[in-house]
NUBA-901348 format. One record per residue (C-alpha): x, y, z. Coordinates in steps of 0.25 Angstrom, whole numbers, plus 5000, padded with zeros to 4 digits. Layout:
N
XYZ ...
REM end
This chain:
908
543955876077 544555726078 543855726063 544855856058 546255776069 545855656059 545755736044 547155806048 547655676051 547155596038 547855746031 549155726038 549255576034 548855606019 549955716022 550955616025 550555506015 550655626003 552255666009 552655516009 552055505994 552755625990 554055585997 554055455991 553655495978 554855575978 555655465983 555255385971 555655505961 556855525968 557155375966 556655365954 557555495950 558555425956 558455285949 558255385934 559655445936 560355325941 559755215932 559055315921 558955245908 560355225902 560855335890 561155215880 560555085880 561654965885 561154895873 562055005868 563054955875 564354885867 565054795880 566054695873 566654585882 567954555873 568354375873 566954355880 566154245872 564854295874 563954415875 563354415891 562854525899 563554585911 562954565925 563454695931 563154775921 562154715913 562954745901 562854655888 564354615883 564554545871 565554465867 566754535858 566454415847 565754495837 566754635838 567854565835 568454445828 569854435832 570654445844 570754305856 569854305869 570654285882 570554275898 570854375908 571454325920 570454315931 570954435941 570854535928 569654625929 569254765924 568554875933 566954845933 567254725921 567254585925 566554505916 567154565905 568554555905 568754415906 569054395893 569954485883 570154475868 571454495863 571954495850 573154445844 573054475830 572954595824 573554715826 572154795829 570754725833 569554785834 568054795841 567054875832 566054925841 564554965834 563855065845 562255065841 562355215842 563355225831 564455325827 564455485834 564055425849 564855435861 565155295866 566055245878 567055115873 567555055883 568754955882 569254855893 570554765895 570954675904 572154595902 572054515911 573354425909 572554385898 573554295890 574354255901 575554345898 575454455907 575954545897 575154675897 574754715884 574654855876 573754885863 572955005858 571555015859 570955095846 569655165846 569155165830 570455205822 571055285834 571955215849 571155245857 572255195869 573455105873 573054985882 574254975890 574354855899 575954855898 576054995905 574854995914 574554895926 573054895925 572654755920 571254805913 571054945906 569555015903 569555105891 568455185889 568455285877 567255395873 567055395859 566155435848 566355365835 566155405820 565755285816 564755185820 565755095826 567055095835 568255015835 568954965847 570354925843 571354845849 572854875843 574254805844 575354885850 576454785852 576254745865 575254625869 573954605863 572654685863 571554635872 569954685875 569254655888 567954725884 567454835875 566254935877 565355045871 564455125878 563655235870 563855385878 562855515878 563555585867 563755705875 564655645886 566455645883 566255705870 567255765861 567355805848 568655715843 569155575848 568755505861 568955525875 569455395882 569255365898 570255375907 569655405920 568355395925 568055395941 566855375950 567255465961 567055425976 566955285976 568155155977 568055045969 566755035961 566855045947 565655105939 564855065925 563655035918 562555015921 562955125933 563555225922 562655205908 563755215901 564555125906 565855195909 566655145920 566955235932 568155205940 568255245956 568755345962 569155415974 569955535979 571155555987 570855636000 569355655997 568055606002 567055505994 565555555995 564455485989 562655495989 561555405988 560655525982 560355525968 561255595957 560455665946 561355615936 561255575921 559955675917 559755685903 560855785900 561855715906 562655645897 563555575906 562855505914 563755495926 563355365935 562455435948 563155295956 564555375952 564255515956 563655475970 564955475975 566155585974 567355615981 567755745987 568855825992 569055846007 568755996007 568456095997 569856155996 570456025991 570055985975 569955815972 571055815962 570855705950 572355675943 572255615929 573855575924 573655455916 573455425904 573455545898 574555645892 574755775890 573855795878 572655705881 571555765885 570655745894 569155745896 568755745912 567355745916 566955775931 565555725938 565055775949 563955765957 563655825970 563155715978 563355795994 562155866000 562755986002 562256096010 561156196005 562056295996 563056205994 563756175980 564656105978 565656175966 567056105961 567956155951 569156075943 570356125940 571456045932 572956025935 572556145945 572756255934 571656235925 570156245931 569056145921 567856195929 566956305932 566356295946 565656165945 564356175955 563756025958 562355985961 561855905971 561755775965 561755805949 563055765942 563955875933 564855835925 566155925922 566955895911 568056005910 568555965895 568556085887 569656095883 570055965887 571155945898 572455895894 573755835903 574555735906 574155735922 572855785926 572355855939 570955885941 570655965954 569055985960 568956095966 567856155975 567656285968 567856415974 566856455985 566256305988 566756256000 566256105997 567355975993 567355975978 566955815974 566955725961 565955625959 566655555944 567655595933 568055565920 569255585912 569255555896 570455565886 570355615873 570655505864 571055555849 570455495837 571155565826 570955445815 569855425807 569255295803 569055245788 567955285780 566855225788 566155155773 567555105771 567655035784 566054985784 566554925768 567754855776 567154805786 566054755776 567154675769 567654625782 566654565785 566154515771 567454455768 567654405784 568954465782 570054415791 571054505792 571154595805 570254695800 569854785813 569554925815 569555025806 570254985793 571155105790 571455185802 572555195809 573155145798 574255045805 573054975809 572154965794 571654845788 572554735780 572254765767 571854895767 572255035762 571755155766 572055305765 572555425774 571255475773 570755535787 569455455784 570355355778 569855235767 570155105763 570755125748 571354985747 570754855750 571754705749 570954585752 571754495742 571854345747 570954375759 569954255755 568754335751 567454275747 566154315741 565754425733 566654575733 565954625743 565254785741 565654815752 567054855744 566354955736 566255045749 567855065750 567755175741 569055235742 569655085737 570755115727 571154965728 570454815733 571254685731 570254565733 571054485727 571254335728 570154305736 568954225734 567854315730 566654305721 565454365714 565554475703 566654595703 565654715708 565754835699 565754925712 567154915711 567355015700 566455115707 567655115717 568155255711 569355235718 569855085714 570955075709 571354935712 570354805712 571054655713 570154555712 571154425707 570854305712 569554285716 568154225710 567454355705 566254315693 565754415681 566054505675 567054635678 566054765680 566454845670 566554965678 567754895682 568254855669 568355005664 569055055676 569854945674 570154955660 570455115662 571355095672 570855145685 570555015691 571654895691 570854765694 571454625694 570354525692 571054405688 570954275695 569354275693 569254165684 567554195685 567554355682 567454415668 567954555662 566654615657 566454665644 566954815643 565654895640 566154955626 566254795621 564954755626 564554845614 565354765605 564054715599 563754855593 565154885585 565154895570 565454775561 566754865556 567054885570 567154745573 567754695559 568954805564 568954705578 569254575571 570354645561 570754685574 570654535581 571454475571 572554565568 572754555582 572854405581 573754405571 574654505578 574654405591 574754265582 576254345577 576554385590 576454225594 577154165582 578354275586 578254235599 578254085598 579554105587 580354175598 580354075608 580054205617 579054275628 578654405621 578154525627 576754475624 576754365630 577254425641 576354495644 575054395641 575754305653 575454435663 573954435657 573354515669 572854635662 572754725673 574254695677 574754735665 575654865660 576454905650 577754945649 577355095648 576455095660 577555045667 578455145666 577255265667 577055195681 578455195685 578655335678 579755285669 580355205680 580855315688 580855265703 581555135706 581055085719 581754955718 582654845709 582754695710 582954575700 581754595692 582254755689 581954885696 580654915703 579955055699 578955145706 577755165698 576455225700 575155175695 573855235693 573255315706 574655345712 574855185714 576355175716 576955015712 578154955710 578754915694 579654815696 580254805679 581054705672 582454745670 583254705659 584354655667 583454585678 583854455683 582354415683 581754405668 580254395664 580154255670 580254325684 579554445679 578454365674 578554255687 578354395697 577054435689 576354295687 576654255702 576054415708 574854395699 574454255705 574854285719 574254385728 574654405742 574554555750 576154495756 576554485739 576854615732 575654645721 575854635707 575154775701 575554735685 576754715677 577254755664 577754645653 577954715639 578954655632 580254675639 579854755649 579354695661 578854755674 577954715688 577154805694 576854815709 576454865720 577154985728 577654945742 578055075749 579155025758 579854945746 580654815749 581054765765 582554755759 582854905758 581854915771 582654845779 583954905772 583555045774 582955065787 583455155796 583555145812 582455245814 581655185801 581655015804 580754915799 580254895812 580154755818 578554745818 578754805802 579854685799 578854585805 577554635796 578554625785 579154475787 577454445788 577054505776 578254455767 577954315774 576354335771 576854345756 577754225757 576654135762 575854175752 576854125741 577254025749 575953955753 574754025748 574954045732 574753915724 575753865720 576753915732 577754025727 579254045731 579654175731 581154145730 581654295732 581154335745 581954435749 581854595758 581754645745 580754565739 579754605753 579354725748 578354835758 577254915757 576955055764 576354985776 577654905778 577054775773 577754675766 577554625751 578254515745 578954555731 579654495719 579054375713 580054345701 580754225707 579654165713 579254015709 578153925711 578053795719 577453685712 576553605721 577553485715 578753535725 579553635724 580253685711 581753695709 582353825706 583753905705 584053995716 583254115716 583254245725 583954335732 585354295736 585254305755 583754255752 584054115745 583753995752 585153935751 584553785751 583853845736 585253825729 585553685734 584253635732 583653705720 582353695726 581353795729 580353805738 579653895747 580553895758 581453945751 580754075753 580654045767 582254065768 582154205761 581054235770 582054205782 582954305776 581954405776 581654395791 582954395795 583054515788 581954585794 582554555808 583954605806 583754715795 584854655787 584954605773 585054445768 586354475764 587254565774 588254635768 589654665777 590354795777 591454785763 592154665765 591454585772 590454475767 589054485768 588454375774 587054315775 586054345785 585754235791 587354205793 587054345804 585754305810 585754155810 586854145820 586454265829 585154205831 585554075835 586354135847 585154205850 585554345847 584554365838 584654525845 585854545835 585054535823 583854615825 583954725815 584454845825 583454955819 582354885825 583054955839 582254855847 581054865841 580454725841 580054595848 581254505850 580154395850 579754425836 581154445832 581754305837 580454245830 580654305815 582054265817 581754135819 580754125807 581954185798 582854065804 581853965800 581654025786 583054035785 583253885789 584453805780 583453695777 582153725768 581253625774 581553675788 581253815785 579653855786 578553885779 578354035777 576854025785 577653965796 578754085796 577554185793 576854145805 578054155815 578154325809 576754325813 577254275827 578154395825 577254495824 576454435836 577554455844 578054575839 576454635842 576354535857 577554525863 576854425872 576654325861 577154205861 578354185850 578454035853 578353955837 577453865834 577853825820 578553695821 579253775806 579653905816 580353845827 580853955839 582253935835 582353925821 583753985821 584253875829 584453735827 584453675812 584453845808 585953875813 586253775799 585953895790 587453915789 587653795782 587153835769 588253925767 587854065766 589454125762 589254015750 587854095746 588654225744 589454175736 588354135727 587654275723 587454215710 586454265699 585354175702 585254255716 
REM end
């Protein structure tokens, strides 16, 4: 018997021993369980990961993360590092925002971002600012923040007390890269703290147009702890929360969250806690009134996770209900610790205030709770970016040619916001169908990269330094129609693809300046060696009649003392510039629309081949300026080229008639601008500013640039003309003159009377300053809206503008002659500043007055100003000082202007 007490014993023990195996095998699934769901392999690799610390100087790895963040070096080439005050942080960001990048030049900069997964996957880009008191002015900016070709939003500082703002934006690009732009609006300058990418399920915060942009996103039930990655895999960042009146509950237990069909992949840390109501009669009510308006909609997502014990046969069912009149849900049953989500967006909420109410539903008896929420904002994207091979062929080019304009984002779209340079069309995939890198210091070969722009009509490489053969790819560009290659050191021979278009009229190329490059051989004389003896016996009868035509035609010439026709036109021996007489007046349709009239003769509209519309300015017979100006306007465009100076198309010299061809500039001269504006329809200030750059570009270009220098000696409003972007063009060459490196040349006075220098008719010399004083005029101009010369009401004299302004500014009521139709529109900095560049321009003695790269950087200071208000406007050219209309500048009545009025003489 004690043998059977002992076996039962022994059976009990093994009894107990199997229990405790099985108890903590399941201990160990159930931990195991745990640790899969709450640490489970991530849905995308962090290698995946884009984190971007903007102004840091190198890539380093975040300790409480364990993220790798690079330096924004290689994104981004423009744009100055800066320190953040110390006491500036971000919510869960330390590290990074330190330091900030901000840029001061351009109006747009840009980050391209390259995801591994490329284009048609969901991403989350988050953005970060700090300001920080950055720059020492505690002066709180506001800039537009673009996603591709589209605003994503305004970061306004200036109306919002929060010294840091987190963007986050969902978004699923067409392409295999996204732009993240940062865009002037006027008021301080754009600045980054950090920039992310973070690849997302493709089945989470979708929709099937534009991206949905962040702007709530709350752990409920806890205080003061933020939560990311590596808690929440995809790195968002969830804010806390709590509710009035309700009670926080939280568990230990394990959540069942993020299964294989669960896109979202809530957090399990965020759902283990959850607020509730007091009782089941009363709803936790969520109020959403800012930033939205009464159209934008709304995307909500609600997570829940039932995380009591409750008792057996207990559910818990809520429902939600909207501005308590509309209801978003069914009965919504939750599960002891699994996670639903509810996201109550079909069709999608609108309202400028919004109410959400949870309710328990009707027949449950139990508080209704919320573990987490998110709300999302449709963000439109109604633009589409250019033709992606276009861009990948710019971009080629940039980077080839190591471009240095501020070429960012995409280069067509918006279109305020395009490339310098470019044209593109209104297409809704739009193209690039003209391409200006003329002057821009090009080397090596032309690259292929151009034959990608298929939709080029026109390229100007003009005036560079490139090298290597003229490729043939050109002509199989159907639809070029323009191709400027002056100036440069192509080698070999023309393709002669390119010689027959050219030949037949559907291409205009401009190869001179390429001392080293051939026209080949047409193909029908490379058979030359194969015509009859009769055919080529006709040839020489043909050769030397021809010589005995043009040995008659010299002997007349030389008798008569006198420039023929022929010669003439040899002098203009560009062959591709060339028209008759006859062509002229088919292009200008038998001079039917006179667009304008000076000294040369009247200006007609024409039209060229492929609708191209240019201006024909012809000779008259009664002109004040003869074939020596005709013919000193046309040599001085073909040997100068400049994007600030009107381009020379052609001309026509055939015997007595004479005519210069030109481009069309939509918006025609500043003169009868300024004149004809209306109140409602002004120049603006930022316009009048672009325009006193441009025209001062151009000038500098004469100025200092050409070799020899050039003097324009009639500069004048209606000599800067503008083109349909309300840029600026300087015009009317036929008075200019050279300046010979041996010192300046003596000349009569020349010009426009109200632009003269008046020191020109004392001294008789010119120089380039004289310019200078015309380009004062100008600028006084822009500022008030009044002429040189201002005509009184009938019997009163007209009197000079500088006998108006001179004396107002100097007792600093500079107020009294800002044009009134700016209503206020401006920078009172700007303003004072051009005023004193025009006063120092304006200046009575020449050698006082400065240089126009002096006067051309204080306009850019202008515009600095004018775009930052917070810039400093302090002069640092020992030429500009801050007062120029004071001082030596109040002895510009001294030269008499009442005597010039009575000298309107001819040679005005």
């Amino acid at each position: 018997m004690f043998g059977g007490q002992k076996k039962l014993l022994v059976l009990e023990l093994c009894m107990v021993v199997i229990v405790q195996v099985i108890v903590t095998i399941s201990d160990s699934k159930l931990a195991a369980a745990d640790n899969k769901h709450s640490e489970m392999k991530l849905p995308s690799d962090p290698s995946d990961f884009i984190s971007i610390d903007c102004g840091t100087s190198g890539d380093y790895i975040d300790n409480e993360t364990g993220l790798f963040y690079e330096s924004d070096a290689k994104y981004i080439d423009t744009g100055e590092i800066n320190e953040v005050s110390p006491n500036f942080t971000a919510p869960a960001y330390h590290l990074q925002v330190r330091l900030l990048r901000s840029f001061p030049q351009g109006m747009r900069n840009c980050y391209t971002l390259k995801p591994k997964q490329g284009a048609n996957h969901n991403y989350l880009i988050k953005a970060i600012f700090v300001y920080g008191n950055y720059d020492g002015k505690n002066q709180f900016p506001s800039f537009d923040v673009y996603l591709g070709v589209n605003k994503w939003v305004t970061i306004d500082f200036v109306n919002d007390s929060r010294s840091s703002t987190v963007l986050e934006i969902m978004h699923v690009p067409s392409v295999d890269y996204i732009d993240v732009c940062l865009v002037k609006t006027g008021y301080g300058l754009p600045f980054i703290s950090v920039l992310e990418l973070r690849p997302l399920d493709n089945s989470i915060y979708q929709i099937q147009d534009g991206a949905l942009m962040t702007i709530r996103r709350y752990d409920v039930g806890v205080i003061s702890r933020y939560t990311r990655y590596p808690v929440d895999v995809y790195d968002r960042l969830w804010t806390p929360y709590n509710f009035s009146d309700s009670t926080v509950i939280s568990t230990q237990s394990t959540i069942y969250t993020q299964s294989l069909d669960d896109g979202y992949k809530i957090p399990a840390k965020v759902l283990k806690t959850a607020a509730k109501s007091q009782n089941a009669s009363i709803p936790l009510s969520l109020y959403f009134d800012d930033p939205l308006d009464s159209s934008t909609q709304c995307y909500v997502y609600f997570h829940f996770t039932e995380i009591e014990k409750l008792k057996e046969g207990q559910k818990r069912e809520l429902r939600i209900e909207l501005n308590g009149e509309r209801n978003l849900t069914e009965s919504i049953s939750l599960e002891y610790l699994k996670q639903t989500t509810t996201a109550p967006n079909n069709p999608p909420i609108n309202g400028s205030r919004l109410h959400f109410s949870i309710y328990a539903a009707e027949g449950s008896n139990l508080s209704p709770i919320l573990n987490a929420v998110e709300a999302l904002v449709l963000v439109e994207l109604p633009l589409s970016p250019t033709n992606l091979n276009d861009v990948n062929a710019i971009k080629d080019i940039k980077q080839i040619y190591k471009v240095t304009r501020n070429w960012q984002g995409d280069p067509c779209v918006p279109s305020n916001l395009s490339w310098e340079g470019l044209n593109c069309s209104n297409d809704v995939t739009p193209r690039i169908i003209s391409l200006n890198l003329s002057s821009s210091k090009l080397t090596g070969e032309i690259a292929t990269s151009l034959f990608n722009l298929e939709a080029l009509t026109s390229l100007d490489l003009s005036y560079n330094n490139l090298t290597g053969p003229l490729p043939e790819f050109f002509a199989q560009l159907l639809n070029l129609k323009v191709l400027n290659l002056t100036g440069n050191k192509l080698t070999g021979s023309v393709p002669d693809a390119l010689m027959e278009k050219s030949n037949g009229g559907t291409l205009l190329m401009r190869l001179e300046g390429n001392p080293d490059l051939r026209l080949s051989v047409p193909f029908h004389q490379k058979k030359m060696k194969f015509i009859t003896p009769v055919i080529a016996s006709a040839i020489v009868v043909l050769l030397i009649l021809l010589a005995t035509i043009a040995l008659v035609l010299f002997k007349r010439r030389s008798r008569g003392g006198m420039i023929t026709g022929y010669r003439k036109q040899v002098s203009l021996k560009s062959k591709n510039e060339a028209y008759t007489y006859t062509e002229i007046a088919t292009i200008t349709k038998n001079f039917a629309t006179v667009i304008g009239e000076g000294g040369f003769g009247k200006v007609y509209l024409g039209v060229l081949k492929y609708n191209t519309k240019v201006a024909v300015k012809v000779l008259s017979d009664t002109s004040k300026q003869g074939y020596k100006e005709f013919r000193a306007e046309a040599e001085l465009l073909r040997s100068v080229h400049n994007k600030h100076l009107l381009y020379l198309i052609g001309y026509c010299d055939e015997d007595e008639h004479k005519a210069l061809i030109y481009e069309f500039m939509e918006n025609g001269n500043l003169k009868n601008r300024l004149k004809e504006q209306t109140d409602a329809d002004s120049l603006s200030w930022k316009v009048r500013l672009n325009i006193a750059i441009d025209a001062a570009k151009g000038l500098e270009y004469l100025h200092n640039v050409s070799k020899p220098p050039i003097v324009h000696r009639d500069l004048k409003t209606s000599n800067i003309l503008i083109d349909e972007k309300m840029r600026a063009k300087l015009a009317d060459f036929g008075l200019s003159r050279v300046v010979t490196e041996s010192g300046p040349n003596s000349t009569n006075p020349a010009g426009t009377f109200g632009y003269i220098d008046p020191t020109i008719r004392l001294s008789k010399t010119l120089t380039r300053k004289v310019d200078v004083y015309s380009f004062g005029i100008i600028l006084f101009e822009l500022i008030t809206g009044k002429p040189a010369v201002i005509d009184m009401d009938l019997g009163s004299d007209a009197y000079h503008i500088l006998e108006w302004v001179i004396p107002e500014i100097e007792r600093g009521a500079i107020q009294n002659i800002i044009d009134p139709r700016l209503q206020g529109q401006f920078n009172a900095n700007a303003v004072q500043k051009m005023a004193n560049a025009a006063c120092s321009c304006a200046r009575p003695t020449v050698d006082e007055r400065p240089d126009i790269s002096d006067v051309l950087a204080e306009l850019n200071k202008c515009l600095a100003i004018e775009m930052d208000p917070g810039t400093t406007c302090k002069t640092t050219s020992s030429n500009m000082p801050e007062e120029a209309c004071s001082g030596k500048s109040t002895e510009i009545t001294p030269f008499n202007l009442g005597r010039l009025f009575e000298e309107r003489d001819e040679d005005c």
